[in-house]
N, C-alpha and C positions, 0 to 999 in steps of 0.2 A: 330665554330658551336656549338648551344647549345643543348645539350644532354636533353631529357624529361625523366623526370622517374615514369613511371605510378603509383606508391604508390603514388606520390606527385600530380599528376593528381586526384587522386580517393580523397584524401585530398579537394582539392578544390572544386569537385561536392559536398563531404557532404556538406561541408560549405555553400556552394550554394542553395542545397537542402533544408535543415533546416533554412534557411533564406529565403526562399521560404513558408515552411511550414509555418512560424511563419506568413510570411507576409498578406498570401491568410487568413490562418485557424486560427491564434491568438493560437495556439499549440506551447510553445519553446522548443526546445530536445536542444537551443543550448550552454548550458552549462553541460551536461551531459559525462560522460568520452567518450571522443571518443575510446578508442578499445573497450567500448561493441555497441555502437553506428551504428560504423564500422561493428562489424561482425552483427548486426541485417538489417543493411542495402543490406548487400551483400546477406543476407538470403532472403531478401524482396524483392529485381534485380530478382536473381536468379528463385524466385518460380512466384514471379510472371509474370514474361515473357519479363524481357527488356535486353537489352543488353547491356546498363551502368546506372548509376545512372542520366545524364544527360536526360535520353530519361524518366525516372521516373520520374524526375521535371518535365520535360513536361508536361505527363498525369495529372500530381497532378495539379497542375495550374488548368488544364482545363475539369478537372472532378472529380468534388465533389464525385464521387462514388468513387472513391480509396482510400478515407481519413479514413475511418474507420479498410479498412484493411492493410492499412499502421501502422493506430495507433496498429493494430494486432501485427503486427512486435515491435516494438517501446517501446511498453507498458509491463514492464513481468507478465502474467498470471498464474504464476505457485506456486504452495501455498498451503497446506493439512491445516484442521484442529487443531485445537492444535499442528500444528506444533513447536518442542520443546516442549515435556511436563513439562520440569523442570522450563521454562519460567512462564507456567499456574498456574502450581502448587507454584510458588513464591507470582504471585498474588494474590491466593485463599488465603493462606495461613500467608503472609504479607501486602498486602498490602492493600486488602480486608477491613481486622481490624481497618484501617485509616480513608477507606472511608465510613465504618458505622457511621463515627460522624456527618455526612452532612445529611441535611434533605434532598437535592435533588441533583442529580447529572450528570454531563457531560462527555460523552465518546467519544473521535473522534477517527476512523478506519482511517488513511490515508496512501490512495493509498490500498485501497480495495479489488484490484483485483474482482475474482468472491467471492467475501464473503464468504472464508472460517475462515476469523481471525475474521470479524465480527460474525457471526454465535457462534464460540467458546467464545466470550465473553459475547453475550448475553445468551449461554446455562452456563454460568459460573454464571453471575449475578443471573438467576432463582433460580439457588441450591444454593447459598447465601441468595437467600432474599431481591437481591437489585435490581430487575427487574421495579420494581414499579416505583421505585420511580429515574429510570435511563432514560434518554434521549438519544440513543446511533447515531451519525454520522458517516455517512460511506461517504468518497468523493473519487474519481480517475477523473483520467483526460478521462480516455475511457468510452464513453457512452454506446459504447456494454460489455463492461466489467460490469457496472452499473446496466445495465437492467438483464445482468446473475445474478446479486448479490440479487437484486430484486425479484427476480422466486424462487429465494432457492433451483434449482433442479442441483442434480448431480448423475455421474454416480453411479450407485451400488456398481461396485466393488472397488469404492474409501474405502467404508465404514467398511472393515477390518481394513485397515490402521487408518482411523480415531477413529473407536471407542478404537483399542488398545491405543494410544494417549490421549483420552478422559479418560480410564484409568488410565493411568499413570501421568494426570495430576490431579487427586485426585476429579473425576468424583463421584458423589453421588448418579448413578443412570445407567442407561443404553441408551448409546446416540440411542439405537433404539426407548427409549419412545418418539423423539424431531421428528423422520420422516418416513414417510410409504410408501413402500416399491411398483415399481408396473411398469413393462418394461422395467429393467434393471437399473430403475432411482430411485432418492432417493429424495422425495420431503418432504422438511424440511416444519415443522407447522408454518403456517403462524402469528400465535400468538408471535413469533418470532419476526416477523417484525412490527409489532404494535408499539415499541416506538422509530423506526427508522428512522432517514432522510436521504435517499439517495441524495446524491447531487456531480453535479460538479465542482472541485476545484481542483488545479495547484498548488503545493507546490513552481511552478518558478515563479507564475505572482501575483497571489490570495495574498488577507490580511487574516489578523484572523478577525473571523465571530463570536466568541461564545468564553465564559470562560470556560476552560475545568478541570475536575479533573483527566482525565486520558487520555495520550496519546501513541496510540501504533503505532510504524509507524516501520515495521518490515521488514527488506531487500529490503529498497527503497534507500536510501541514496547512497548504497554501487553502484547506477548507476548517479550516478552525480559526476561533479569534484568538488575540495575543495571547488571555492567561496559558487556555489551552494547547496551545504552541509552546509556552515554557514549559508547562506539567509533561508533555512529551519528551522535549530535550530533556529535562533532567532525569526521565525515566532512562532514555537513549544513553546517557552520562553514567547514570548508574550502573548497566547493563555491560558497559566495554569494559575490556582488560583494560590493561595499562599500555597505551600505544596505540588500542584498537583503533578503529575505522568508522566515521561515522559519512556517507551518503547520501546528499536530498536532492529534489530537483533543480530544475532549473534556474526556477521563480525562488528558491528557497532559501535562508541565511538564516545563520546564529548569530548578526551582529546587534541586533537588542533584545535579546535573550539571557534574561539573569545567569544564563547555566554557558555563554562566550568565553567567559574566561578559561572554563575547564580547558578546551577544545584551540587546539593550533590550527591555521589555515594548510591545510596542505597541499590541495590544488584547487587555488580558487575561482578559477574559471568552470571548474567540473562541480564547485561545491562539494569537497570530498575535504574533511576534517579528521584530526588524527586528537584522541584523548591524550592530555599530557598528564604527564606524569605528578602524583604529588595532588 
């Protein structure tokens, strides 16, 4: 008699699922680590009312309205402002100096979230001086994450945390001059968003769109498995000028990644890598 053991059952519905998703909605999650995968899915069962992950494909299938807050589960949203001040403050202060020698210039945010990493590099570039003459891209795969990044409005009381941050990451000014204040929300100057293109793009399916001088793509990777971590970098790889910048988090490294050798360490405490030449 063959024994079932429902971890290996629950195994098979992801797989199922996420080839479901991919099939219907051109979304792929299906290279991404499965245990966090795993636990957002069971978060996703659970709150939204099914009782396996089988009866979730179902719905999904057959109603387009679950897909966005599925992508809710799926997608991580969670992210301050100059998160890591020492990160910002490397760029202000290093790498900044580089990309004054370009007369114009390319910035891609990827994987977005609600624009709190975009927001803090365009309020970065202003107090440099290099707002003008900067083109700043912001892509994720979630459209409702997109349109929040778009609005520029967040809670109030984010804005402790954030302006300390802004602070410490050699801020020139006071981040209440960038948004005004008004029902508990914080609505960022739309002057902000003037040199921005928000757009949809998939680090798992998406080509490079644009040459970039600087690329920040900060605690996304750390949700993907290895291949899918290389297919990004060498996307990232492709994508830089010669010289450009490339930016991960904390958790994050190109040291066994096929596409290392492109890529010189530049500050590697900040995880900030420069394309070499050649």
């Amino acid at each position: 008699m063959i024994e079932f053991v429902p971890e290996k059952v629950e195994d098979i519905e992801i797989r199922l699922l996420l080839e479901a998703l991919y099939l219907r909605y051109h979304y792929d999650f299906r290279r991404y680590a499965l245990a966090s995968i795993k636990r957002r899915l069971r978060q996703a069962r659970e709150q939204l009312g099914f009782a396996n992950l089988s009866a979730l494909q179902e719905s999904l299938l057959h109603d387009p309205a679950l897909l966005p807050r599925l992508l809710g589960y799926l997608t991580v949203q969670v992210s301050e402002m100059f998160r890591d001040p020492s990160y910002f403050r490397t760029l202000r202060e290093k790498v900044v100096p580089h990309l004054r020698t370009y007369p114009s210039l390319k910035v891609w945010v990827a994987g977005c979230s609600h624009g709190e990493e975009l927001y803090s590099l365009v309020i970065l570039f202003r107090e440099e001086g290099l707002e003008q003459r900067t083109l700043f891209y912001a892509t994720d795969i979630n459209q409702d994450a997109l349109g929040k990044a778009e609005a520029g409005i967040f809670d109030l009381d984010q804005m402790q945390l954030f302006t300390e941050n802004h602070r410490k990451s050699g801020g020139r000014s006071s981040l209440s001059d960038y948004y005004s204040a008004a029902y508990g929300r914080a609505s960022f100057d739309r002057s902000l968003r003037e040199r921005v293109v928000f757009s949809d793009h998939s680090l798992v399916t998406d080509a490079v769109f644009s040459e970039m001088h600087l690329i920040s793509c900060r605690n996304v990777l750390i949700y993907f498995d290895r291949d899918l971590q290389d297919r990004a970098i060498g996307l990232f790889k492709d994508s830089l000028a010669r010289k450009g910048f490339l930016g991960l988090g904390a958790k994050e490294t190109l040291r066994f990644s096929d596409h290392a050798g492109a890529f010189a360490e530049f500050e590697r405490e900040e995880k900030i890598y420069q394309r070499r030449v050649g």
